[in-house]
MARZA-74739 format. One record per residue: z, x negated, y negated of N, C-alpha, C in turn; residue number from 1; residue in three letters; chain. Coordinates in Angstrom, 1 decimal, decimal comma. Each point is the difference from the previous one (the first is absolute). Layout:
% residues N
[[Z; X; Y]; [Z; X; Y]; [Z; X; Y]; NUM; ALA; A]
...
% end
This chain:
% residues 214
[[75,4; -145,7; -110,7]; [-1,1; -0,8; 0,7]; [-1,2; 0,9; 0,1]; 1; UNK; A]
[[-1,0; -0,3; -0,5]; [-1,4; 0,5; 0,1]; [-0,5; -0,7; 1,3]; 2; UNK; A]
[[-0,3; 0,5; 1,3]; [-0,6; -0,1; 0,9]; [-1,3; 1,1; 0,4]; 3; UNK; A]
[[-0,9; 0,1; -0,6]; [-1,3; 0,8; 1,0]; [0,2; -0,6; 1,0]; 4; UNK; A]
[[-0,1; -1,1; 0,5]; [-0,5; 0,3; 1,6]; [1,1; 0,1; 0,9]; 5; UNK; A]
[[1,0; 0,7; -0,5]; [1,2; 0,4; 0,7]; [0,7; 1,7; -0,6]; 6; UNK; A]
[[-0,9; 0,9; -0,9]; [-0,1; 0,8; -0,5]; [0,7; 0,9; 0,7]; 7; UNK; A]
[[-0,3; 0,6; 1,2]; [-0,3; 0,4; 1,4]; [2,1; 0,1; 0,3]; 8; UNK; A]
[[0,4; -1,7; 0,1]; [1,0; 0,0; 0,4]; [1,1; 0,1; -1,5]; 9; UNK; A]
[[-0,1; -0,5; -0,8]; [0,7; 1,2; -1,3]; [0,2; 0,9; 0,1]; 10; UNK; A]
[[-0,8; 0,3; 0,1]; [-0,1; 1,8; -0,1]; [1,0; 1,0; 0,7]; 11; UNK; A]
[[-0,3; -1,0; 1,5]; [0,7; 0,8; 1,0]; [1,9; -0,8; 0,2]; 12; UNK; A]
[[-0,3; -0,9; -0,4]; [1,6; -0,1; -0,2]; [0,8; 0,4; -1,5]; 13; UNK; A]
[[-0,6; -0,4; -1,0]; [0,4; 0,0; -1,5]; [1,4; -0,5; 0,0]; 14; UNK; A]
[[-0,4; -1,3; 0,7]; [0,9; -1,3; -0,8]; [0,4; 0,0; -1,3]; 15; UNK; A]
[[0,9; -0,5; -0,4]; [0,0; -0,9; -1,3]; [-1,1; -0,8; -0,1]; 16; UNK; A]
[[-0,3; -0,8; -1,2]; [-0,6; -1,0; 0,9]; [0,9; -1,4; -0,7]; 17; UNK; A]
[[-1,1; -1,0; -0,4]; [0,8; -1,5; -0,4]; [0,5; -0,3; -1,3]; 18; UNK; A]
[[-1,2; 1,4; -0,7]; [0,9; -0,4; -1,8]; [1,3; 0,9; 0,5]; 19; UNK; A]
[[0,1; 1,1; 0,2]; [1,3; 0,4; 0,1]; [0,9; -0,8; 0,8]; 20; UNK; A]
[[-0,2; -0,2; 1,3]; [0,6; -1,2; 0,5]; [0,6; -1,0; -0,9]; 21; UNK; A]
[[-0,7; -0,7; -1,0]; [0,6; -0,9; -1,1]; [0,9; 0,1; -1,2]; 22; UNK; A]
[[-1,0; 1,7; -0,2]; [1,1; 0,7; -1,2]; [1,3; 0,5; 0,3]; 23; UNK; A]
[[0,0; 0,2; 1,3]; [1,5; 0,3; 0,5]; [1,1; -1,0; 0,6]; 24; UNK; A]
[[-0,6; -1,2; 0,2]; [0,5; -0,8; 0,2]; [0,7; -0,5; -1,4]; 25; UNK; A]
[[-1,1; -0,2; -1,2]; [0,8; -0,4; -1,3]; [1,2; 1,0; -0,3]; 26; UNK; A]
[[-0,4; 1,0; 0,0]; [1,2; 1,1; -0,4]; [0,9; -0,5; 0,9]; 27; UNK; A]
[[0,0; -0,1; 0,9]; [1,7; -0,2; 0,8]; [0,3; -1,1; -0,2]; 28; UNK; A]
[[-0,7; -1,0; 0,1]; [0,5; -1,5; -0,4]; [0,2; -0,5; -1,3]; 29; UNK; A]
[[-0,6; 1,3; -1,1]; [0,8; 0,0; -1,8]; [1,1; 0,9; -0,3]; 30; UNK; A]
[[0,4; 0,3; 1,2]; [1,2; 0,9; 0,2]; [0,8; -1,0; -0,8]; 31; UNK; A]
[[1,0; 0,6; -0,8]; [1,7; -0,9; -0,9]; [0,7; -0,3; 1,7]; 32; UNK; A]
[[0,1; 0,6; 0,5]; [0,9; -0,5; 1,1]; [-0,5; -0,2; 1,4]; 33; UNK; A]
[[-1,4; -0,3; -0,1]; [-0,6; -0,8; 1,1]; [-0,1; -0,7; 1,3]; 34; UNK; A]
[[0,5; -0,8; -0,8]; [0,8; -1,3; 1,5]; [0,8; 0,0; 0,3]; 35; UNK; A]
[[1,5; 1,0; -0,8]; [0,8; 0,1; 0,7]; [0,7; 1,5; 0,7]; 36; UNK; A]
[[-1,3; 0,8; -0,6]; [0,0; 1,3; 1,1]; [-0,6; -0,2; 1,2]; 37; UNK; A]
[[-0,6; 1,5; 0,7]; [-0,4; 0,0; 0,9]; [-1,3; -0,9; 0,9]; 38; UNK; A]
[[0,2; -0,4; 0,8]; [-1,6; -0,4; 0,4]; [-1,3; -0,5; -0,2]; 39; UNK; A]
[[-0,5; -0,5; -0,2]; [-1,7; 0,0; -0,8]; [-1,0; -0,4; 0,9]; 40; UNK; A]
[[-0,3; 0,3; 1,7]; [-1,0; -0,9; 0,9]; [-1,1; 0,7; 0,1]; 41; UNK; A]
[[-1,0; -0,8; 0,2]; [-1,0; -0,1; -0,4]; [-0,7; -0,2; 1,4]; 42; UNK; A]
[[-1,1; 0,7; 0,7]; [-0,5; -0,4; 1,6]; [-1,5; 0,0; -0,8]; 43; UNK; A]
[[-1,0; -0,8; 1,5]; [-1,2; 0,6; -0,8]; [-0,8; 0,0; 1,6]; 44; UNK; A]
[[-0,6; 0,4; 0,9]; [-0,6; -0,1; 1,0]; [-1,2; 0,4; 0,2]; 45; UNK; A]
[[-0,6; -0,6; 1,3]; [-1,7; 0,5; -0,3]; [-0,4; -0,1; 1,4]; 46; UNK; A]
[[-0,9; 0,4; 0,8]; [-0,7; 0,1; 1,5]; [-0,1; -1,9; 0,1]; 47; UNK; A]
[[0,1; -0,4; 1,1]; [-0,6; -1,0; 0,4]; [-1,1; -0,7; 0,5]; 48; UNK; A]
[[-1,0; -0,2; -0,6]; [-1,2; -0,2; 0,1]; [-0,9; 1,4; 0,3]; 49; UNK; A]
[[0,4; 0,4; -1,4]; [-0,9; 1,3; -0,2]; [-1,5; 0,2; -0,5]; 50; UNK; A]
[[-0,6; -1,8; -0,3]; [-1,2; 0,2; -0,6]; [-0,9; 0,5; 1,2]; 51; UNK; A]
[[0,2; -0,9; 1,4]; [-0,4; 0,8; 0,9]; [-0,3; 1,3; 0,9]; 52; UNK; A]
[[1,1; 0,9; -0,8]; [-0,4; 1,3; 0,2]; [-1,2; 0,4; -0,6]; 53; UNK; A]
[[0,1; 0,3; -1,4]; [-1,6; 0,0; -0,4]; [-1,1; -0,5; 0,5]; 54; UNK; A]
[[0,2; -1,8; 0,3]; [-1,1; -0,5; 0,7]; [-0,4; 0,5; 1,3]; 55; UNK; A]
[[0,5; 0,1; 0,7]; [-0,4; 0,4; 1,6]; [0,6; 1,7; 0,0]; 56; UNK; A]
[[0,6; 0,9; -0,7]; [-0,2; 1,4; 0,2]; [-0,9; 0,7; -1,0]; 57; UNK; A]
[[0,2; -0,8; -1,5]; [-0,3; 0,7; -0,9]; [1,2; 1,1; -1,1]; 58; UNK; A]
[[-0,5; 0,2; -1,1]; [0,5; 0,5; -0,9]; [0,7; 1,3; -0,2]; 59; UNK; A]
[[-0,3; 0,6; 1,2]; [0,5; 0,8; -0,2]; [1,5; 0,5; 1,2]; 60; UNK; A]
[[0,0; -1,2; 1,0]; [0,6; -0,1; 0,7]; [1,3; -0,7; -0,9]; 61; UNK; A]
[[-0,6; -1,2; -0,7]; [1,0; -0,3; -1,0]; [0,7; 0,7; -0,8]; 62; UNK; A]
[[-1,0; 0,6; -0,5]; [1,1; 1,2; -0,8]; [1,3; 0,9; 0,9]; 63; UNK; A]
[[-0,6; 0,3; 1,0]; [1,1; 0,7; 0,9]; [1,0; -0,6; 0,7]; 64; UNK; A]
[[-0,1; -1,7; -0,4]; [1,0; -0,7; 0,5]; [0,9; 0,1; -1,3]; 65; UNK; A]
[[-0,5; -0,1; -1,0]; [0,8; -0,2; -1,4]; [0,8; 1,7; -0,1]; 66; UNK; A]
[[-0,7; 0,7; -0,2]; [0,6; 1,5; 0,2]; [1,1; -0,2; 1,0]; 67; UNK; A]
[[-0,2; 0,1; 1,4]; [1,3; 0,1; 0,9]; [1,2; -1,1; -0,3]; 68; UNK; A]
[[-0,4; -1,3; -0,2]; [1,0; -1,2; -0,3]; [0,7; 0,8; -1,1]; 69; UNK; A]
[[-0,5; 0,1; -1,1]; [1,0; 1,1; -1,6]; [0,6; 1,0; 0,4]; 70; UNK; A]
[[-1,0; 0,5; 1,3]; [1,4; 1,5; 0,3]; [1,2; -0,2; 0,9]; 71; UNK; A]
[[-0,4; -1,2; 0,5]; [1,0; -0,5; 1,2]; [0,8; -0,7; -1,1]; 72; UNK; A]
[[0,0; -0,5; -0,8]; [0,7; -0,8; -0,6]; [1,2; 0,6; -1,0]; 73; UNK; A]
[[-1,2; 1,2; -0,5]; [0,8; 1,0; -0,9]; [0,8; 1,1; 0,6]; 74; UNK; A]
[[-0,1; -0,3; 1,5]; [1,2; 0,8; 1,2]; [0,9; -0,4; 0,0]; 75; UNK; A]
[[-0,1; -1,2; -0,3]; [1,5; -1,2; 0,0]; [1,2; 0,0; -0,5]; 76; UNK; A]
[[-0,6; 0,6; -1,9]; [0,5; -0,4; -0,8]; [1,6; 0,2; 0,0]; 77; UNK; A]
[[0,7; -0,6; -0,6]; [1,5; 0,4; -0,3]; [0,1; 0,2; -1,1]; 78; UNK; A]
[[1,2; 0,6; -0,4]; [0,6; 0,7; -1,8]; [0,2; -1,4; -0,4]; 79; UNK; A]
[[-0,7; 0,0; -1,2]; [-0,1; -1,1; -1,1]; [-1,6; -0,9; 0,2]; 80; UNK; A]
[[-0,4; 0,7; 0,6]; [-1,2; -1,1; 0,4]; [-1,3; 1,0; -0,2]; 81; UNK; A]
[[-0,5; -0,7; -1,1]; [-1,6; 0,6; -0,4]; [-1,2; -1,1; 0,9]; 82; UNK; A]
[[-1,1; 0,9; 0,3]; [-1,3; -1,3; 0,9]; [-0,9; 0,3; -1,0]; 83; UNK; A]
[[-0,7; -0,9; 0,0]; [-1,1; 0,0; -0,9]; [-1,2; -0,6; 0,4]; 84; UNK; A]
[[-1,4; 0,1; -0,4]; [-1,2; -0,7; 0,6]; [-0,8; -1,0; -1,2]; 85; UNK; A]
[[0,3; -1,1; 0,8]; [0,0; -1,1; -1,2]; [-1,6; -0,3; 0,3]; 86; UNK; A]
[[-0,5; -0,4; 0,9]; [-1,4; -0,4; -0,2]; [-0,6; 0,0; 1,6]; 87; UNK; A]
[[-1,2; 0,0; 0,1]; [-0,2; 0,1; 1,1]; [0,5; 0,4; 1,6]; 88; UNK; A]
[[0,7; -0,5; 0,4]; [0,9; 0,6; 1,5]; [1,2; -0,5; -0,6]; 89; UNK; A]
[[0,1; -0,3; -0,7]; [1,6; -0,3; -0,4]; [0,6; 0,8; -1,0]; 90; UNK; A]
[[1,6; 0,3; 1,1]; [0,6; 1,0; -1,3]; [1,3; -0,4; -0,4]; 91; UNK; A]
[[0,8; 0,3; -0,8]; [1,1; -0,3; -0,5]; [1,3; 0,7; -0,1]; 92; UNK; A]
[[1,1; -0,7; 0,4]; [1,1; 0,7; -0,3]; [1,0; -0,2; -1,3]; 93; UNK; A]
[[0,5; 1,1; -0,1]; [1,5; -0,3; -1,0]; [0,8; 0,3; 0,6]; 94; UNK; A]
[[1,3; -1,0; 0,1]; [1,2; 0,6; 0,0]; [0,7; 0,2; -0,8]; 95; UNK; A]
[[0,9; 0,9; -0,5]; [0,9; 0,0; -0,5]; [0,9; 0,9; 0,0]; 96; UNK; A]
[[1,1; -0,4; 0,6]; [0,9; 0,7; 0,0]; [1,3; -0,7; 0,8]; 97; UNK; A]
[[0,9; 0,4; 0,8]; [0,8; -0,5; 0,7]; [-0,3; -1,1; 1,2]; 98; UNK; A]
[[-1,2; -0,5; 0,3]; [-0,6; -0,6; 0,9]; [0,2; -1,4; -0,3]; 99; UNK; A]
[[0,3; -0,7; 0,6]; [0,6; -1,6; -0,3]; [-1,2; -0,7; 1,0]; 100; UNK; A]
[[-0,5; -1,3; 0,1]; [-1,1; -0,7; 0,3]; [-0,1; 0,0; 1,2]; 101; UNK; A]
[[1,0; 0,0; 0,5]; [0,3; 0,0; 1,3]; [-0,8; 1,3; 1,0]; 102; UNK; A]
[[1,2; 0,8; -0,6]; [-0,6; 1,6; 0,2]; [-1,5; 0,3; 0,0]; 103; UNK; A]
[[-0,5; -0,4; -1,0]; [-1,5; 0,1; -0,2]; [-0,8; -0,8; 0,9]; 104; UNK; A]
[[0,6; -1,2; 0,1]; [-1,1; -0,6; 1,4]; [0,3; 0,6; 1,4]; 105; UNK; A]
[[1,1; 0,5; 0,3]; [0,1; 0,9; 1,1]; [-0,2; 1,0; 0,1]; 106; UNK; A]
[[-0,2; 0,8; -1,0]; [-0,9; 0,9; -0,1]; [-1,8; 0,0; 0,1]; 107; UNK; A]
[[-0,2; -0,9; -0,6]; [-1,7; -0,2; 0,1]; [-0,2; -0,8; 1,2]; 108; UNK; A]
[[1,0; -0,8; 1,1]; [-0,2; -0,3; 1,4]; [-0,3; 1,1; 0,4]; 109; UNK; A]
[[1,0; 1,0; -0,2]; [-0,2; 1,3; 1,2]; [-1,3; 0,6; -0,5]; 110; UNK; A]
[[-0,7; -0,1; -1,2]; [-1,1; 0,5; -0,4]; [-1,4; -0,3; 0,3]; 111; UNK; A]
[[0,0; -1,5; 0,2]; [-1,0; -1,0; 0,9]; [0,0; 0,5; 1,2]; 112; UNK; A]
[[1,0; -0,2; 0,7]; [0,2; 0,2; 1,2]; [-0,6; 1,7; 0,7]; 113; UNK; A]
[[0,2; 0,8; -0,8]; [-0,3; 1,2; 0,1]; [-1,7; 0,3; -0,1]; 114; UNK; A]
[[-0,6; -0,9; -1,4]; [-1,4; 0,4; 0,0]; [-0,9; 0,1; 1,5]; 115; UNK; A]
[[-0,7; 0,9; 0,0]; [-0,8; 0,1; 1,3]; [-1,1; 0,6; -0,1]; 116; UNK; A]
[[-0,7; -0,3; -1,5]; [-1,5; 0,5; 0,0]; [-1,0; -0,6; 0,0]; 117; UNK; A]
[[-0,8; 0,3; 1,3]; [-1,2; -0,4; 1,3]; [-1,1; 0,1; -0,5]; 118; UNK; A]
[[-0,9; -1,2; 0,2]; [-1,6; 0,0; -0,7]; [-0,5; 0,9; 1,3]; 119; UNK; A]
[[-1,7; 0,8; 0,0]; [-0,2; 0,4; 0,4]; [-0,4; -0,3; 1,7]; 120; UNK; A]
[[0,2; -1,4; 0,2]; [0,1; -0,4; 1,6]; [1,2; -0,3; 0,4]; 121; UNK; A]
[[1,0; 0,7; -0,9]; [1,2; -0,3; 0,7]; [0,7; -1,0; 0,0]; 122; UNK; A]
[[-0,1; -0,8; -1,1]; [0,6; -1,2; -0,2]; [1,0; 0,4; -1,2]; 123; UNK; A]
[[1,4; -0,6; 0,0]; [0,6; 0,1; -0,8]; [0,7; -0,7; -1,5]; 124; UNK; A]
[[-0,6; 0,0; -1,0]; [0,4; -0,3; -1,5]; [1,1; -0,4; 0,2]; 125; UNK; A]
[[0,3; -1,1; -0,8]; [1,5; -0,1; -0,8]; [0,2; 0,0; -0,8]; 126; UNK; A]
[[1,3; -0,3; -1,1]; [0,0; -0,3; -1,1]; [1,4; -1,0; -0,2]; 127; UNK; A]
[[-0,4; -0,6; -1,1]; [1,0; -1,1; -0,5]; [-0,2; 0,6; -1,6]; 128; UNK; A]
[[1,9; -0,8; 0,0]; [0,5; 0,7; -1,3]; [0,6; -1,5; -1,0]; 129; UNK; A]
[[-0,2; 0,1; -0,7]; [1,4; -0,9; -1,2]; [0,6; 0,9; -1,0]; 130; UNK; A]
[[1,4; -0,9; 0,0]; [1,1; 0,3; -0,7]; [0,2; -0,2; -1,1]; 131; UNK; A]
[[0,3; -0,1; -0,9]; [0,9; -0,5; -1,5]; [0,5; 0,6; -0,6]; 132; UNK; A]
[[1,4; -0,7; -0,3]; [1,3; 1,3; -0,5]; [-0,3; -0,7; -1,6]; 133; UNK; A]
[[0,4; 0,8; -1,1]; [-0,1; -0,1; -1,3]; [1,2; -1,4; -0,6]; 134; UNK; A]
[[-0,2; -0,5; -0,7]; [1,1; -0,6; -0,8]; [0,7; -1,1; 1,1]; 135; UNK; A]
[[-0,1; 0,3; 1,3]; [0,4; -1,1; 1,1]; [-1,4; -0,9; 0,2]; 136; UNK; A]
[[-1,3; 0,3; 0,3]; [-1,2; -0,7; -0,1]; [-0,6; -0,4; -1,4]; 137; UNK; A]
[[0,0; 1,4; -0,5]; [-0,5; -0,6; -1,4]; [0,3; 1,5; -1,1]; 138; UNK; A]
[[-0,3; -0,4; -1,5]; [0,9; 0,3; -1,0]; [-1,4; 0,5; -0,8]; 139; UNK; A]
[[-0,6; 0,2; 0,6]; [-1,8; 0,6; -0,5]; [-0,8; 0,5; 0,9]; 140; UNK; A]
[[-0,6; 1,4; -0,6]; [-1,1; 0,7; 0,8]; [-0,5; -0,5; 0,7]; 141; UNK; A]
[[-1,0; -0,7; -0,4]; [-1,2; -0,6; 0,6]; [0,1; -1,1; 1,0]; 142; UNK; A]
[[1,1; -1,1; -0,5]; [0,7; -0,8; 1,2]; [0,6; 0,8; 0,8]; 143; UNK; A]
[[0,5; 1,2; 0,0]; [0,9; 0,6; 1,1]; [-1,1; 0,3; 1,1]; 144; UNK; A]
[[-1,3; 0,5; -0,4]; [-0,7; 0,4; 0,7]; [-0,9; -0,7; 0,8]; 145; UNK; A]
[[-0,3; -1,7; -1,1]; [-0,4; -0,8; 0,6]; [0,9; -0,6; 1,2]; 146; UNK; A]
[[1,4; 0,0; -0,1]; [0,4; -0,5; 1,3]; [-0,2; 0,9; 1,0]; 147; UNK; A]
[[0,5; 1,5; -0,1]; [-0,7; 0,6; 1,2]; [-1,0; -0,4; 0,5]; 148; UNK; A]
[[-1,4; 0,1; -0,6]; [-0,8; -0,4; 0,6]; [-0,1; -1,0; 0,6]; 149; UNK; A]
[[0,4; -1,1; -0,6]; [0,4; -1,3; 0,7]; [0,9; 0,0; 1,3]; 150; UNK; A]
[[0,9; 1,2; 0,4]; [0,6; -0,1; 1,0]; [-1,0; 0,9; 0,7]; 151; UNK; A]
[[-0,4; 0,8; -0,1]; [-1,3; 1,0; 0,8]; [-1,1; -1,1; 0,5]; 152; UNK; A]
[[-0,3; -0,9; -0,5]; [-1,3; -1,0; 0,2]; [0,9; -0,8; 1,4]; 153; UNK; A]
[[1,0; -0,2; -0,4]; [0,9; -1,0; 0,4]; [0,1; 0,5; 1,6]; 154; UNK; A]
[[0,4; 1,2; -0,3]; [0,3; 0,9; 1,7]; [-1,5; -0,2; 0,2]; 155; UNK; A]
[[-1,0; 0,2; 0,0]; [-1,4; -0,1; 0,5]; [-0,7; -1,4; 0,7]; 156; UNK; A]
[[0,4; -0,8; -1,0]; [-0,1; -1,1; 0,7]; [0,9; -0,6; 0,9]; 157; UNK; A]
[[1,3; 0,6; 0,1]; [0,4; -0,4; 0,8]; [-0,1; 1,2; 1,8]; 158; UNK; A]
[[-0,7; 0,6; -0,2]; [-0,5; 0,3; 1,1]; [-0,4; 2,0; 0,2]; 159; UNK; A]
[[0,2; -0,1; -1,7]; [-0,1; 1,7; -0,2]; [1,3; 1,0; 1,2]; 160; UNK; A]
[[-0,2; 1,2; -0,1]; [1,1; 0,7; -0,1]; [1,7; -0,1; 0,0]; 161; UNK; A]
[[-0,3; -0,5; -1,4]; [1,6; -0,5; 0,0]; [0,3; 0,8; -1,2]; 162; UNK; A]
[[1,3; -0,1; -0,8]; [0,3; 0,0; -1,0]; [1,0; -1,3; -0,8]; 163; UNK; A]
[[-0,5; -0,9; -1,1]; [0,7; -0,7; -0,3]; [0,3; 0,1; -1,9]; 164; UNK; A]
[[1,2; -0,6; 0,2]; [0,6; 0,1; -1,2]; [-0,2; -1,5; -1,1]; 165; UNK; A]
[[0,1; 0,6; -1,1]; [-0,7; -1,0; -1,1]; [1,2; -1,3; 0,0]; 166; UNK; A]
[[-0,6; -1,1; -0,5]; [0,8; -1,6; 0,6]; [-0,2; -0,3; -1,9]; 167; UNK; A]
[[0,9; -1,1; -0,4]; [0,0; -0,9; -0,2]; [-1,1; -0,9; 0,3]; 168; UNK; A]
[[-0,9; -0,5; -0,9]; [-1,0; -0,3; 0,3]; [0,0; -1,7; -0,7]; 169; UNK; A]
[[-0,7; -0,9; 0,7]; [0,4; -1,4; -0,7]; [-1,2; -0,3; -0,9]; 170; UNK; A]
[[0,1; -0,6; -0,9]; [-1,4; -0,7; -1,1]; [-0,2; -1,0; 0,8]; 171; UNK; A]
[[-1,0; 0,3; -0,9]; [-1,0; -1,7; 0,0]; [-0,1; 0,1; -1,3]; 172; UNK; A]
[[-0,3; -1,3; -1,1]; [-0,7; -0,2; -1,0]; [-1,2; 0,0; 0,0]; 173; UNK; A]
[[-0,1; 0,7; -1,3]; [-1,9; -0,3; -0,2]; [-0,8; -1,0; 0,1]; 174; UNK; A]
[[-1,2; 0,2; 0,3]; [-0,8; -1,4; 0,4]; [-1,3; 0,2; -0,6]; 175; UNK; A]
[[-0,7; -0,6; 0,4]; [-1,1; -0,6; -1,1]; [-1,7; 1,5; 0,0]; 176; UNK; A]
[[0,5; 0,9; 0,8]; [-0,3; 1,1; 0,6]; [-0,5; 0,7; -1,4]; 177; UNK; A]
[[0,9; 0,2; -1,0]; [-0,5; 0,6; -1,4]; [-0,6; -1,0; -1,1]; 178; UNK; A]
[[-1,2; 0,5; -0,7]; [-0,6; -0,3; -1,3]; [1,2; -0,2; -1,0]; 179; UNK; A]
[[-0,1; -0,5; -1,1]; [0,7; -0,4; -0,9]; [0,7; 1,1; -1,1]; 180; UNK; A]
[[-1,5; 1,0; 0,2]; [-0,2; 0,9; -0,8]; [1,2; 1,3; 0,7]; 181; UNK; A]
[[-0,4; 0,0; 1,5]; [0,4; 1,0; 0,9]; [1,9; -0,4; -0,1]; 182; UNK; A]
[[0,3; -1,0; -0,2]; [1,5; -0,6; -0,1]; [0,9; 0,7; -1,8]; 183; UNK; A]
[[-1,5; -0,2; -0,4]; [0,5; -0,1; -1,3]; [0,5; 1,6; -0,4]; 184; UNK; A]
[[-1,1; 0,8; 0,5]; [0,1; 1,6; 0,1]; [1,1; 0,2; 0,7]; 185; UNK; A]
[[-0,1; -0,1; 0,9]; [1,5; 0,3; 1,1]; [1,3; 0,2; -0,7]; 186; UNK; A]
[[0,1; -1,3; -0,3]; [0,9; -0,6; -1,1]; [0,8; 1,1; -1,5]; 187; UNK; A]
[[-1,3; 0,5; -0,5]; [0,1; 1,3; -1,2]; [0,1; 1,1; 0,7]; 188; UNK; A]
[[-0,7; 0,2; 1,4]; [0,5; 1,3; 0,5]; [1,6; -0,1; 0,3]; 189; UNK; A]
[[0,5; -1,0; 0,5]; [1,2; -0,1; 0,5]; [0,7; 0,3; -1,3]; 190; UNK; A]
[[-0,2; -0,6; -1,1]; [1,1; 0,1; -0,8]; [-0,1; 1,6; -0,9]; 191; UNK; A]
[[-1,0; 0,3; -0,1]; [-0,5; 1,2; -0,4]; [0,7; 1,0; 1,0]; 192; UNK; A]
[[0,2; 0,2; 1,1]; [0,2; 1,1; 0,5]; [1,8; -0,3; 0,8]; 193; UNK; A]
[[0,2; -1,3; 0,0]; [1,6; -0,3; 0,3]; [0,1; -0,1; 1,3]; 194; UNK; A]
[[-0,9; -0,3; 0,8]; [-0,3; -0,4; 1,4]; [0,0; -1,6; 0,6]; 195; UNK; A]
[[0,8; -0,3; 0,7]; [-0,5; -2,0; 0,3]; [-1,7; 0,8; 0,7]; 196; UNK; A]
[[-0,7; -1,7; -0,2]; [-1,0; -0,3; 0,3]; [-0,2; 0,5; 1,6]; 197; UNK; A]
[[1,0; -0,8; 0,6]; [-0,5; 0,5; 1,1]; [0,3; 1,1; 0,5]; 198; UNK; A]
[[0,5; 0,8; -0,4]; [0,2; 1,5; 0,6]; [-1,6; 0,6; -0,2]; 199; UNK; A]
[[-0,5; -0,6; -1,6]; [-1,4; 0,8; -0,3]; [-1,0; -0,7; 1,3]; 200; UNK; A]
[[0,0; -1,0; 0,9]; [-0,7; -0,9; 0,5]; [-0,3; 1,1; 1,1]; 201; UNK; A]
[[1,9; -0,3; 0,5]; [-0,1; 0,9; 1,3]; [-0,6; 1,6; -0,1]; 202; UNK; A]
[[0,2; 0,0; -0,8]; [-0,9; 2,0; -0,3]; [-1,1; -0,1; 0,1]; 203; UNK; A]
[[-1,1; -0,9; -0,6]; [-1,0; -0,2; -0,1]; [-0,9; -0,8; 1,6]; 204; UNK; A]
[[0,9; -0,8; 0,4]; [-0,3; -0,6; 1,7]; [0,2; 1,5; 0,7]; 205; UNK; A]
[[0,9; 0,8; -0,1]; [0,5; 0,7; 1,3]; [-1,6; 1,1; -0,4]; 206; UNK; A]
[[-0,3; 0,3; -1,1]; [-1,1; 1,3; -0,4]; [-1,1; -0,4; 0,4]; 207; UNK; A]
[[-0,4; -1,3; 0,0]; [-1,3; -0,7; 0,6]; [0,3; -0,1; 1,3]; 208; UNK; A]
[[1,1; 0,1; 0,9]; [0,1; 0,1; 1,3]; [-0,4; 1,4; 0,2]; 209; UNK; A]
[[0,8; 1,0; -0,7]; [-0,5; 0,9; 0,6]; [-1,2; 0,4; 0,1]; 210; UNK; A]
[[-0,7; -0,1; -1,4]; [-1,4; 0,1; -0,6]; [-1,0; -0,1; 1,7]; 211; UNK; A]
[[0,3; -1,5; 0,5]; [-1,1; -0,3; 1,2]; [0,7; 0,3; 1,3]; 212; UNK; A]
[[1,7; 1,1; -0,1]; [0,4; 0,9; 1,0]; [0,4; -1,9; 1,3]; 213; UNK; A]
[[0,4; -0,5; -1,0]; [0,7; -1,0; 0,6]; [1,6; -0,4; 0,7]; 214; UNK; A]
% end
């Protein structure tokens, strides 16, 4: 991830960042014995209404929220578990290793629960997390990550500092919402790359939520 205006906080953590985040996720999930070895979870969390730090402290306060959140987070870690910094205040986990779903969400409870880093009047940050285990949520990179995120949005709206785990999620059919053209493309991407439609939908809705930090 190329961020300048987060330069500052790279530097001082030297994350991974999101392409390795993704390249390492493929490697383990093109593993020959993948789904039925070890582990594969996936976390992704980020400050709770962190645009406001910047807005009412400024930039550089933010940065020192993002620095301490990565070091507090990278205090945490357990054997088998890499963090990484995926984009803005949000960073990412891998599990893998002996950790079962379970384990991992009570693990990252006690990790919520622990964060304690204070804006400069003394008010206290939180953070919310989502889950998604490999090959039980989904059987692809990019959907694996989209459901985290989907369960990270999910803990937020439902009232932030939580941690929730990725769901079964119900359809709807498509509606009159797409051009003919925009159906028709969809359509060749899907078959071209071996994806249903709507998996490409939901990647594409969840990136535009994030886009406007929705």
């Amino acid at each position: 991830m190329n961020d300048p205006k987060h330069a500052a906080v790279n530097k001082a953590l030297g994350f991974p960042t999101m392409e390795k985040f993704e390249a390492d996720l493929v490697n383990l999930m093109n593993q020959p014995d993948a789904e039925g070895s070890s582990s594969i979870i996936i976390a992704l969390t980020d400050c709770d209404k962190f645009m406001r730090v910047n807005t009412e402290f400024g930039r550089e306060c933010g940065d020192k929220v993002l620095i301490d959140t990565g070091k507090y987070l990278q205090s945490k870690l357990v054997p088998g578990a890499t963090i990484y910094r995926i984009a803005g205040d949000e960073f990412g986990f891998i599990f893998n290793g002996d950790m079962e779903k379970e384990d991992v969400f009570l693990f990252l409870e006690e990790v919520r629960r622990g964060y304690d880093i204070k804006l400069p009047n003394g008010e206290p940050l939180t953070i919310s997390i989502g889950i998604a285990t490999a090959f039980e949520d989904a059987t692809r990179v990019q959907e694996l990550i989209r459901k985290a995120e989907s369960a990270l949005f999910r803990a937020k709206v439902n009232g932030s500092n939580k941690v929730a785990l990725a769901r079964e999620e119900k359809m709807i059919p498509k509606t009159s919402h797409y051009t003919n053209d925009q159906l028709k493309s969809l359509t060749k991407l899907s078959k071209r790359e071996g994806v249903g439609e709507a998996i490409l939908l939901r990647e594409a809705l969840d990136m535009l939520l994030k886009k406007y930090d929705i």
